[in-house]
C-alpha positions as a Markdown table, in Angstrom:
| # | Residue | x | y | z |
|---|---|---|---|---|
| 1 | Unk | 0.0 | 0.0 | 0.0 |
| 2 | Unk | 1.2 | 3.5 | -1.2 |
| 3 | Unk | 1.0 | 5.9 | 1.9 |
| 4 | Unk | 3.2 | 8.8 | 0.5 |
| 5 | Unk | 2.2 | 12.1 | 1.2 |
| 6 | Unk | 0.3 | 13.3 | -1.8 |
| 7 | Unk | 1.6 | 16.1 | -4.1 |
| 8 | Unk | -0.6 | 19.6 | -3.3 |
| 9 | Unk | -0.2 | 20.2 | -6.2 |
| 10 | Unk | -1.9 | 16.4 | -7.6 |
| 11 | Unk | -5.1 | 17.6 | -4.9 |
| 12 | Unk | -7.1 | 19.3 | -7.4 |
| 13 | Unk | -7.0 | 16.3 | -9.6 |
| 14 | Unk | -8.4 | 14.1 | -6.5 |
| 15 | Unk | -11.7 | 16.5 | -6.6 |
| 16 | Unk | -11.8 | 15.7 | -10.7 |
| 17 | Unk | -12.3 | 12.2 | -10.0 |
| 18 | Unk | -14.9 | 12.3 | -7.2 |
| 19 | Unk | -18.5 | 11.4 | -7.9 |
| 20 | Unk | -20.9 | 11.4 | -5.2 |
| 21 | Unk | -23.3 | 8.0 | -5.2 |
| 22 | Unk | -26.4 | 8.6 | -3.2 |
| 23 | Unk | -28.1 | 5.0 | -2.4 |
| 24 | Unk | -31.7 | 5.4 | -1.6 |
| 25 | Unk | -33.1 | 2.9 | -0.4 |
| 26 | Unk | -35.2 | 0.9 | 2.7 |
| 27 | Unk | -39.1 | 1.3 | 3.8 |
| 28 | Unk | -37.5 | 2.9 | 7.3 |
| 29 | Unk | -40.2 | 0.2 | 8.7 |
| 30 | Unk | -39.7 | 1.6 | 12.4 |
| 31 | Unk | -40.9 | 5.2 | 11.1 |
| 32 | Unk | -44.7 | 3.3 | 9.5 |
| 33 | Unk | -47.3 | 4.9 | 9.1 |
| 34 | Unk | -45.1 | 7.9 | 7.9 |
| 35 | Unk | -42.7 | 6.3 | 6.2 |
| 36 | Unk | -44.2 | 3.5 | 3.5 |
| 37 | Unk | -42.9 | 1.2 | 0.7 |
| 38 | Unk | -44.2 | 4.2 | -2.1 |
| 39 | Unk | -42.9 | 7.1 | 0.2 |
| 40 | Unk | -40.0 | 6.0 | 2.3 |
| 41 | Unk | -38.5 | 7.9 | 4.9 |
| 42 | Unk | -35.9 | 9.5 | 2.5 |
| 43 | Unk | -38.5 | 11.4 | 0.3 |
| 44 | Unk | -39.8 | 12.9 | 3.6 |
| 45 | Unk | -39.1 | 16.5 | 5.6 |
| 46 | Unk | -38.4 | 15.0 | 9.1 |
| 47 | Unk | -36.4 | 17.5 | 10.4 |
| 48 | Unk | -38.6 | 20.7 | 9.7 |
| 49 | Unk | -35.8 | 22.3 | 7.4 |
| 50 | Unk | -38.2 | 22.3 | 4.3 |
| 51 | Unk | -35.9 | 20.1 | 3.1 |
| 52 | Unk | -36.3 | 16.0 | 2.4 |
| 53 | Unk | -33.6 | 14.2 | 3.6 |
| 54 | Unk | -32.6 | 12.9 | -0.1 |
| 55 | Unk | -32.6 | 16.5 | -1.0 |
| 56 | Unk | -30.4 | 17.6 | 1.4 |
| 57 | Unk | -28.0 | 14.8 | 0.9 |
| 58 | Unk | -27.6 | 15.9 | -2.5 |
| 59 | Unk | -27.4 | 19.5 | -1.2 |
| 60 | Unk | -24.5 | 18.6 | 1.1 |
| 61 | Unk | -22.6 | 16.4 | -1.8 |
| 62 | Unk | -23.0 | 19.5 | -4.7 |
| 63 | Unk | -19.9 | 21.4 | -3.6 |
| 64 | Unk | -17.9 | 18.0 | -3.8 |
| 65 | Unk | -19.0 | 16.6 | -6.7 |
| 66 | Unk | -20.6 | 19.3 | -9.0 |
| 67 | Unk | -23.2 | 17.2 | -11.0 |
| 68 | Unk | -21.0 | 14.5 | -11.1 |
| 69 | Unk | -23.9 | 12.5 | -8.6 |
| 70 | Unk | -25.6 | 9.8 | -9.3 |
| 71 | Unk | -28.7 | 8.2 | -6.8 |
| 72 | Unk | -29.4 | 4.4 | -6.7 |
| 73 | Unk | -33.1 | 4.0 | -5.8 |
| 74 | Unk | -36.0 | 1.5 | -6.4 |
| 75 | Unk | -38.0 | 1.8 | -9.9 |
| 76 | Unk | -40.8 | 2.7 | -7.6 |
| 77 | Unk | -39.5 | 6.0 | -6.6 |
| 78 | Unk | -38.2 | 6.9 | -10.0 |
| 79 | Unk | -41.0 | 10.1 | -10.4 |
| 80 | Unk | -40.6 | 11.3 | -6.7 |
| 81 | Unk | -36.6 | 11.5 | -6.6 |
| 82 | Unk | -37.2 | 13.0 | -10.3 |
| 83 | Unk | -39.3 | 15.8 | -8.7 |
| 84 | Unk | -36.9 | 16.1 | -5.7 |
| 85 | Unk | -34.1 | 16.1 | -7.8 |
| 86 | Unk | -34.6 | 17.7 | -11.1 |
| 87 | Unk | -30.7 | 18.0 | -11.9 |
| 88 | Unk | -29.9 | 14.1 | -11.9 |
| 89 | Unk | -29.5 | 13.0 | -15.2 |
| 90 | Unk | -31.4 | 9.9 | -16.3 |
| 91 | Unk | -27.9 | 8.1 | -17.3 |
| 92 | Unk | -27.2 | 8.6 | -13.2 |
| 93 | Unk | -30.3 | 7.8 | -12.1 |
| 94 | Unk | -29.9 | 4.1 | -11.4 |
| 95 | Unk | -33.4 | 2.4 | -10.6 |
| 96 | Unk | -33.4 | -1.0 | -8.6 |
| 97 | Unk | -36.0 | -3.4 | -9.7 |
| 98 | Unk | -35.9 | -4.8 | -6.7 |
| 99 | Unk | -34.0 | -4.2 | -3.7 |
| 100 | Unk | -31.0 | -6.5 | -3.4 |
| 101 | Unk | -29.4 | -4.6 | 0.1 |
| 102 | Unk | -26.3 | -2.2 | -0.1 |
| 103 | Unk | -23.4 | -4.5 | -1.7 |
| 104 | Unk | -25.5 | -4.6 | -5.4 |
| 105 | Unk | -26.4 | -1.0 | -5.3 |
| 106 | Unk | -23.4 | 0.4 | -4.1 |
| 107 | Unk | -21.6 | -2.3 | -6.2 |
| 108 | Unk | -23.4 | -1.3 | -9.3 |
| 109 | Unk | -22.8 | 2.0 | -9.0 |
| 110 | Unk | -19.2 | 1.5 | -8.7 |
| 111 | Unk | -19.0 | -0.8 | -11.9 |
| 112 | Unk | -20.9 | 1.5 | -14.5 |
| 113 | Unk | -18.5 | 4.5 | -13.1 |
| 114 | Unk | -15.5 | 1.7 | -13.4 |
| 115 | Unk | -16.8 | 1.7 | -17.1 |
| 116 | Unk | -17.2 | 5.3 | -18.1 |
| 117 | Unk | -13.8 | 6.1 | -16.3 |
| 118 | Unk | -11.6 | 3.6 | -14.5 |
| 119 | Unk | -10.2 | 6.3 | -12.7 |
| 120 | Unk | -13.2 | 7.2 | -10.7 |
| 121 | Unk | -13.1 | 7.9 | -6.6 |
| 122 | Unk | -16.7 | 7.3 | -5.5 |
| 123 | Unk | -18.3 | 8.6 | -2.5 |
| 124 | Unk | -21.5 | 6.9 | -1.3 |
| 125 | Unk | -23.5 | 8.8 | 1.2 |
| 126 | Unk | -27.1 | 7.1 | 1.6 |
| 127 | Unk | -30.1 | 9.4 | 1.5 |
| 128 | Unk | -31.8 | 9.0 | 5.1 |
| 129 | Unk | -29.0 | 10.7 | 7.1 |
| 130 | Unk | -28.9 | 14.1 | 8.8 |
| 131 | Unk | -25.8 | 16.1 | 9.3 |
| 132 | Unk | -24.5 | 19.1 | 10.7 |
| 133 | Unk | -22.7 | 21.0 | 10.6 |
| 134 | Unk | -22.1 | 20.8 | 6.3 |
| 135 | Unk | -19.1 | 22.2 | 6.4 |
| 136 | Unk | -17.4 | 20.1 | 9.0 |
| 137 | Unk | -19.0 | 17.3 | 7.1 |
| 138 | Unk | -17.2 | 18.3 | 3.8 |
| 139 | Unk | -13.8 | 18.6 | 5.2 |
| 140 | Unk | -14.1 | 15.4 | 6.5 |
| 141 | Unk | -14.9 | 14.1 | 2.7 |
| 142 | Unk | -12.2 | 16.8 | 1.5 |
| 143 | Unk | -9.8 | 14.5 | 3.6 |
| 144 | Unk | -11.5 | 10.9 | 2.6 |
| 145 | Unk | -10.6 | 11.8 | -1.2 |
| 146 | Unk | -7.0 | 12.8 | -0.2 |
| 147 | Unk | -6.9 | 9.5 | 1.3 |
| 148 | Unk | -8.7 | 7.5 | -1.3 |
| 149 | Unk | -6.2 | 9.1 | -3.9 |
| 150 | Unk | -3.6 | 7.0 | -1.7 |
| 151 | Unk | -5.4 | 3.7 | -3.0 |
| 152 | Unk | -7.3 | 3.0 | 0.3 |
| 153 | Unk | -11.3 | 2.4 | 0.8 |
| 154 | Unk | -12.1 | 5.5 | 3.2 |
| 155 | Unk | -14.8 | 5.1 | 5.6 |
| 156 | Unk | -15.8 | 7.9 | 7.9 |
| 157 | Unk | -16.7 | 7.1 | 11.4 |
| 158 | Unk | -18.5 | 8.9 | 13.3 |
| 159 | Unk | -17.3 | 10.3 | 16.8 |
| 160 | Unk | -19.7 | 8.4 | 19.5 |
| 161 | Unk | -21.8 | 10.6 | 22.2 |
| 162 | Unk | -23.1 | 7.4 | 23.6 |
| 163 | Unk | -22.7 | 3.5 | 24.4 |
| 164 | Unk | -25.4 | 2.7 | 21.6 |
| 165 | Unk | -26.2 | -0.4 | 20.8 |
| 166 | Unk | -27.8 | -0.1 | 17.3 |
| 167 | Unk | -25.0 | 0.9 | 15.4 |
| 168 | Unk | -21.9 | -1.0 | 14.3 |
| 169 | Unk | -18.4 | -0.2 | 15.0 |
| 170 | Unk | -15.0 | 0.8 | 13.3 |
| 171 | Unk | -11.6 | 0.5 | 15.6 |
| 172 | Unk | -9.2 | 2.8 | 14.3 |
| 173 | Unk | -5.5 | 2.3 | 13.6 |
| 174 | Unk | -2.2 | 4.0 | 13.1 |
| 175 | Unk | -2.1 | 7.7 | 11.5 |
| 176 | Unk | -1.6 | 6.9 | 8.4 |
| 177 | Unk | 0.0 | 10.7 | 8.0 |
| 178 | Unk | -1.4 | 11.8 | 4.4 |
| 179 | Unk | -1.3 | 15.4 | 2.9 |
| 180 | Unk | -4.6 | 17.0 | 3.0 |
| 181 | Unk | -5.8 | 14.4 | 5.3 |
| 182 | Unk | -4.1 | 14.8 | 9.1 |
| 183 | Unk | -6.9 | 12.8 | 10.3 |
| 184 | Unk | -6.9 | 10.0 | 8.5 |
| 185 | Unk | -5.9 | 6.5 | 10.3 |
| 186 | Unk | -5.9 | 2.6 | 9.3 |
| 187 | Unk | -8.5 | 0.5 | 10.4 |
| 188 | Unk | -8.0 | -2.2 | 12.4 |
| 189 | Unk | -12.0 | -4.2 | 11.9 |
| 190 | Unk | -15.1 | -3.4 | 11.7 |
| 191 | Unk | -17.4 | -5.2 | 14.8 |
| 192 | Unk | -20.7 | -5.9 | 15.0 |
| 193 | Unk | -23.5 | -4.3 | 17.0 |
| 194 | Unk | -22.7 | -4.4 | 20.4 |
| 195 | Unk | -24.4 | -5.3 | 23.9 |
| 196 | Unk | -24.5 | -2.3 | 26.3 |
| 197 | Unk | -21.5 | -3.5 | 28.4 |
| 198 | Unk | -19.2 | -3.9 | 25.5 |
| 199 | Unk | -20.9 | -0.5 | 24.2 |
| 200 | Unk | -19.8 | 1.1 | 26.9 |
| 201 | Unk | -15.9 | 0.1 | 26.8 |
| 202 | Unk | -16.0 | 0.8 | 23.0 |
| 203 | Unk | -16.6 | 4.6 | 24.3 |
| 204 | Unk | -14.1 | 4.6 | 27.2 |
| 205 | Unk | -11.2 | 3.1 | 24.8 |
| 206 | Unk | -11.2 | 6.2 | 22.3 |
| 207 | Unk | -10.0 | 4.2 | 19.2 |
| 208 | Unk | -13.8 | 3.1 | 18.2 |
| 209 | Unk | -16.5 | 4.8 | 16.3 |
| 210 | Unk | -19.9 | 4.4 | 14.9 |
| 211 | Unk | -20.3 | 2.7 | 11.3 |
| 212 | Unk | -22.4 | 5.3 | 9.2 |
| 213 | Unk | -21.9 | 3.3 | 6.2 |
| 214 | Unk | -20.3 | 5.5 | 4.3 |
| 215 | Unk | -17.7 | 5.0 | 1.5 |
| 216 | Unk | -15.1 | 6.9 | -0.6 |
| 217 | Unk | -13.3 | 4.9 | -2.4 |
| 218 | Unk | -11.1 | 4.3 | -5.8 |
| 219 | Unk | -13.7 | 2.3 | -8.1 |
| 220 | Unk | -11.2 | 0.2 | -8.9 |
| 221 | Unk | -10.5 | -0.9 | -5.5 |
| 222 | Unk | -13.7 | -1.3 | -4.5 |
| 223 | Unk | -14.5 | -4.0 | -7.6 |
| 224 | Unk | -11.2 | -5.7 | -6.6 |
| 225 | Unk | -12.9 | -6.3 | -3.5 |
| 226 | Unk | -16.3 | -7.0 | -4.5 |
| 227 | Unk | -14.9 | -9.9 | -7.4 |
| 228 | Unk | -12.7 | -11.5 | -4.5 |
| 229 | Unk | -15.2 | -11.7 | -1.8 |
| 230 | Unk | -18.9 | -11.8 | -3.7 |
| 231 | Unk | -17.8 | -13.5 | -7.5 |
| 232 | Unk | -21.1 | -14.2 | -8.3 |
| 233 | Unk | -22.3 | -10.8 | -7.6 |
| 234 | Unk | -19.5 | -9.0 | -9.2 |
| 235 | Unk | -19.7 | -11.1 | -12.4 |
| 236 | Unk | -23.4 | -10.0 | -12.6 |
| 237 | Unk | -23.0 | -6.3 | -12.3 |
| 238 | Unk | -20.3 | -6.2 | -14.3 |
| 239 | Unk | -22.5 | -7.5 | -16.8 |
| 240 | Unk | -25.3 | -4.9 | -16.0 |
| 241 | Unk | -22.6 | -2.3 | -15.9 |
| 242 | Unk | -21.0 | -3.3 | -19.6 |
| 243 | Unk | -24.9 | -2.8 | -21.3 |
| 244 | Unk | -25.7 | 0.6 | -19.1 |
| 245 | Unk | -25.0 | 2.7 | -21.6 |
| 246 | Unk | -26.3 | 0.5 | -24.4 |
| 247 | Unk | -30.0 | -0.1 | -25.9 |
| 248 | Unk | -29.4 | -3.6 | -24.4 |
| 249 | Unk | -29.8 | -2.1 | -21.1 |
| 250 | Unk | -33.2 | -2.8 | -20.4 |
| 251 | Unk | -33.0 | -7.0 | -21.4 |
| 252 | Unk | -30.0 | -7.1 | -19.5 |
| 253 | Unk | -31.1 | -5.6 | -16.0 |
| 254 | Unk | -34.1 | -7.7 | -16.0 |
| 255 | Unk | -32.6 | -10.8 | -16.9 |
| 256 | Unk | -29.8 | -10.4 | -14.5 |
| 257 | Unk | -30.7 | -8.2 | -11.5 |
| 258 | Unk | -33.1 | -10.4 | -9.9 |
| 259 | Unk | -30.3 | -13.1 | -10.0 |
| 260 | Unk | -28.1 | -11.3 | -7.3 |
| 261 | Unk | -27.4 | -12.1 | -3.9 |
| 262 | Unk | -27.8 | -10.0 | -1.4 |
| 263 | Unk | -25.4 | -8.9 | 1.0 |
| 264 | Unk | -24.9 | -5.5 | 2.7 |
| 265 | Unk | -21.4 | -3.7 | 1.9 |
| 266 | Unk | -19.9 | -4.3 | 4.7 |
| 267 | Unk | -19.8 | -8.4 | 4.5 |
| 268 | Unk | -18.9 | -8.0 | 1.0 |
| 269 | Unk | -16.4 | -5.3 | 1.0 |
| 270 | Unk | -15.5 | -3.4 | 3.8 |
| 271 | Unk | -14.8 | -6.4 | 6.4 |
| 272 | Unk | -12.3 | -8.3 | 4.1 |
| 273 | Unk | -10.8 | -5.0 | 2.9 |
| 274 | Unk | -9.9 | -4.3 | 6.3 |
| 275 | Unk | -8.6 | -7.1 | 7.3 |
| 276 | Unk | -6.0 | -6.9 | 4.0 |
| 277 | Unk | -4.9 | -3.3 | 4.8 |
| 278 | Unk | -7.0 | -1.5 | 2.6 |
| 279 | Unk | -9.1 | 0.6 | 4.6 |
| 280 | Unk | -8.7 | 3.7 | 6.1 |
| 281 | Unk | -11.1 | 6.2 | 8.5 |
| 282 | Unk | -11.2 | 9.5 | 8.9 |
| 283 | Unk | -13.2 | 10.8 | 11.9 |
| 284 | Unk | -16.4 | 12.3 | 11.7 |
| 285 | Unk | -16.7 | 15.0 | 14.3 |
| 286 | Unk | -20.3 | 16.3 | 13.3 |
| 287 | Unk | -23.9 | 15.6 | 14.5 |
| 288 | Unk | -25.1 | 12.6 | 12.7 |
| 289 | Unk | -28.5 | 10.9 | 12.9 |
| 290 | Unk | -29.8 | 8.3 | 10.6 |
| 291 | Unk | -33.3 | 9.3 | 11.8 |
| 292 | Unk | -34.0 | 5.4 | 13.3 |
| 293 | Unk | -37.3 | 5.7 | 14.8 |
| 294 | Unk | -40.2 | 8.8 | 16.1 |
| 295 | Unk | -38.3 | 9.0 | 19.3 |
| 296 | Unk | -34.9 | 10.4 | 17.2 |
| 297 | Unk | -37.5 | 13.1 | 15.2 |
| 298 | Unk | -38.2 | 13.9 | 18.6 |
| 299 | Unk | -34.5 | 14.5 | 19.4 |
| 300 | Unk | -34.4 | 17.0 | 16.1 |
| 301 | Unk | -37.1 | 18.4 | 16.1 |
| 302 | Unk | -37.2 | 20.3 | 19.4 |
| 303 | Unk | -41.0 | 21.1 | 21.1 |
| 304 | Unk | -41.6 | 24.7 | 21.3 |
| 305 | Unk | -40.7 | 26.8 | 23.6 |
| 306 | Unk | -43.3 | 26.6 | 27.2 |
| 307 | Unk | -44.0 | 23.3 | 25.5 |
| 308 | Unk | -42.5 | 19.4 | 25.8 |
| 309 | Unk | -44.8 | 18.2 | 22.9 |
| 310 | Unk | -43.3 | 18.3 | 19.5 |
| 311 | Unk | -46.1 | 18.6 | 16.7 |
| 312 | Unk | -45.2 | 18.2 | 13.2 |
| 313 | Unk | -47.8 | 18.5 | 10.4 |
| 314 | Unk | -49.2 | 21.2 | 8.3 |
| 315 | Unk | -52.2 | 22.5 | 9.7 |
| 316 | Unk | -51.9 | 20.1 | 12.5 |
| 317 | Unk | -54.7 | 20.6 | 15.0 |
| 318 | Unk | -53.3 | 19.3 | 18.6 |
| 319 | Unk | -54.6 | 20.0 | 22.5 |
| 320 | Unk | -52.1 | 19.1 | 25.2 |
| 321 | Unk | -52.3 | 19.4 | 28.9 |
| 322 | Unk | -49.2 | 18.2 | 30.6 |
| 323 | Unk | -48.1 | 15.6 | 27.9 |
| 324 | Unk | -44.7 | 15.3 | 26.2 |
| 325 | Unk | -43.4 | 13.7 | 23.2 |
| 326 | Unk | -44.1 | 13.7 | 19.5 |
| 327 | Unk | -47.6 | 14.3 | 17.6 |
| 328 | Unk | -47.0 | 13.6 | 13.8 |
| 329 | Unk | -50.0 | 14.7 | 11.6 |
| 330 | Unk | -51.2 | 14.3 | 8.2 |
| 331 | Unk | -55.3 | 15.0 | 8.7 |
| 332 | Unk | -57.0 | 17.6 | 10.3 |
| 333 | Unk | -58.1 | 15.4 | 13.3 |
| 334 | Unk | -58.4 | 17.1 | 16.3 |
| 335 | Unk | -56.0 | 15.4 | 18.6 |
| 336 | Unk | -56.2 | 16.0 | 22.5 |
| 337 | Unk | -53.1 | 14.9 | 24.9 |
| 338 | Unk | -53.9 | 15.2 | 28.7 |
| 339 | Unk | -52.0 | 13.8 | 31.1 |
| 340 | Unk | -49.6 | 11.6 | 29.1 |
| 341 | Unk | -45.6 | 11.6 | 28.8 |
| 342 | Unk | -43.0 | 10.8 | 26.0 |
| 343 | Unk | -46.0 | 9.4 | 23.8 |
| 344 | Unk | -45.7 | 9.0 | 20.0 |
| 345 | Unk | -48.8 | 9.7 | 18.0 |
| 346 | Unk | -48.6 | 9.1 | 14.0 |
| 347 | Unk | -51.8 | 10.3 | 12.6 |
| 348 | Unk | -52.5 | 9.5 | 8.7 |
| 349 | Unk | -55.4 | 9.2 | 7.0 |
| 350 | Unk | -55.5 | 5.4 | 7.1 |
| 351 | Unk | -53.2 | 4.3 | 9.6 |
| 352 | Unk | -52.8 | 5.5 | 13.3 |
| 353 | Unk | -49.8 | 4.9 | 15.5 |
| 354 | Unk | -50.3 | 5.2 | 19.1 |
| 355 | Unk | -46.3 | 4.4 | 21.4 |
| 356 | Unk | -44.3 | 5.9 | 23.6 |
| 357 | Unk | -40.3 | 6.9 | 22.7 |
| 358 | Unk | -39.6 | 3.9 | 24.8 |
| 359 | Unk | -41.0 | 1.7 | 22.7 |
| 360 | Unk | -40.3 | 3.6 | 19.4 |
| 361 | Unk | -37.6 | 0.9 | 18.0 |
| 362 | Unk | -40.5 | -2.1 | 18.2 |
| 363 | Unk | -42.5 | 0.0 | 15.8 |
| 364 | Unk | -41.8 | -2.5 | 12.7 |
| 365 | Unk | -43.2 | -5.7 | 14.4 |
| 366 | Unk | -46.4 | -4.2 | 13.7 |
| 367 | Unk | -45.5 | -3.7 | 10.3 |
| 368 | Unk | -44.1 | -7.3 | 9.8 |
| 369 | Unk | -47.2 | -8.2 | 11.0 |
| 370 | Unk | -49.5 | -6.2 | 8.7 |
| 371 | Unk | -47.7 | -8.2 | 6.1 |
| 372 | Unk | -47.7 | -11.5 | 7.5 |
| 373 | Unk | -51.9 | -10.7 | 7.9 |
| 374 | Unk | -52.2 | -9.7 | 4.2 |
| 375 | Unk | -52.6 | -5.9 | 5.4 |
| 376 | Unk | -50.1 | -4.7 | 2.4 |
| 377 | Unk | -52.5 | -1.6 | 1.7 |
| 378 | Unk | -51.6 | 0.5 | 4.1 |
| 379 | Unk | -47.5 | -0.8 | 4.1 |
């Protein structure tokens, strides 16, 4: 592995070969009846910027990349990330036909950027995260495609606030002392989602941080991995990849695509990479949130003032006498809180979700069992 400090003078020509990769994808089952199979959580405003998540992902990737992004999402979401995002290009609008986890769309996009330009450094960023501050973010990716330049997969982990338990892991290395990137360090592993004892040493050692999932990497690299680890998988995006920019595009995604295993990124690349040297981290010290459950719109959407009920919904028509927690309203119900803490109310026009923050996480078992009782309509 080449760890040389890179040539300041080379740094502009890292930025030519970045392309931002936005993967959209998921229900976000734990946010039902909000977010649903035809308007996932991605397409919606859940922090009360005016703003979609997806939309501001893009926003936060445009000084990077230019309009060199491209979005992986399902076929049914085609029209609403068109509307959201009238500037991506149909040739960099890549459309699932079905969903296949992280490793084939992240994998796919890598592969038809491999084939335009072999010299590519992706950056995938999915669609349902919240950041802030931007800027803090973007140095962070100004240093991850320093580092990628160096011939390294580049992950950025965020800095921990707590002992959680729902995230996974990344133990950091040695500095790995790059130009343009002081913070960059090797990576030791990557480590599961841990109990709340182990949690909790993760956070008193320093060297761990949370696994956001995302990626910048040299495309090149990343296929390497991907053929090594997942054969079957690379052989079968390569082939989607090789007709993209053909007529034969069509035929060949839906003969192939529903052929492919899944497997999320991490099994498929990031792990093995890892453990041969060829990932790096650079810390993320920003406020990141992947926006998990109602009890996390809670956390970023703050109640108003002389209040401790947050109430989100246009028009939203709410009473509350010493209540707390979250009111989320699509229908001009009348809705009257007295005497009830940290609940979660979901109000749609056909589904009602009544929980408390506590319970927020549990949120999909009733929506795996609205699909196990046939109850797909409102999913």
């Amino acid at each position: 592995m080449n760890t040389e400090p890179t040539d300041p003078d080379l740094s502009a020509a890292d930025f030519d070969r970045f392309y931002g990769v936005i993967p959209a994808g998921g229900v976000g089952t734990r946010l039902w009846p909000l977010s649903r199979a035809a308007a996932p959580k991605f397409l919606h405003d859940l922090t009360g910027s005016g703003s979609t998540l997806i939309r501001a992902t893009y926003d936060r990737l445009r000084p990077l990349s230019g309009d060199r992004v491209m979005v992986v999402t399902g076929t049914l979401h085609r029209q609403a990330v068109r509307k959201q995002l009238p500037e991506i290009s149909s040739e960099n609008l890549v459309l699932e036909l079905e969903p296949k986890d992280s490793a084939a769309a992240i994998g796919l996009a890598a592969a038809i950027l491999f084939k335009r330009d072999p010299h590519i450094i992706m950056g995938s960023f999915a669609a349902d995260q919240v950041i802030a501050p931007v800027d803090v973010f973007q140095d962070a990716v100004r240093e991850a495609i320093h580092t990628a330049a160096q011939g390294y997969i580049v992950t950025i982990g965020i800095h921990p606030t707590h002992a959680a338990t729902g995230f996974g892991y990344i133990r950091a290395g040695d500095p790995l002392e790059i130009a343009g990137a002081p913070s960059a360090h090797s990576v030791v592993e990557f480590v599961e989602k841990p109990s709340e004892e182990v949690a909790r040493t993760y956070l008193k050692n320093g060297h761990y941080s949370w696994n956001a999932g995302m990626f910048v990497a040299p495309v090149d690299l990343m296929l390497k991995h991907l053929e090594a680890n997942e054969p079957e998988l690379y052989a079968g995006l390569t082939e989607i990849a090789d007709a993209w920019d053909t007529p034969q595009r069509r035929e060949v995604v839906r003969r192939v695509w529903p052929t492919l295993p899944k497997t999320a990124i991490d099994y498929a690349v990031a792990e093995p990479a890892a453990a041969a040297g060829d990932v790096a981290m650079i810390p993320g010290i920003f406020n990141w949130d992947d926006v998990g459950d109602f009890a996390a719109i809670g956390r970023l959407n703050p109640a108003a003032e002389n209040s401790d009920l947050t109430v989100m919904g246009e028009g939203a028509r709410v009473y509350s006498e010493n209540a707390s927690g979250i009111v989320v309203s699509d229908t001009k119900r009348v809705i009257a809180l007295i005497g009830i803490e940290d609940v979660v109310i979901v109000d749609t026009l056909d589904a009602l979700l009544v929980t408390t923050k506590e319970h927020a996480q549990e949120v999909k078992k009733a929506v795996e069992h609205l699909k196990a009782s046939g109850d797909t309509d409102v999913l």
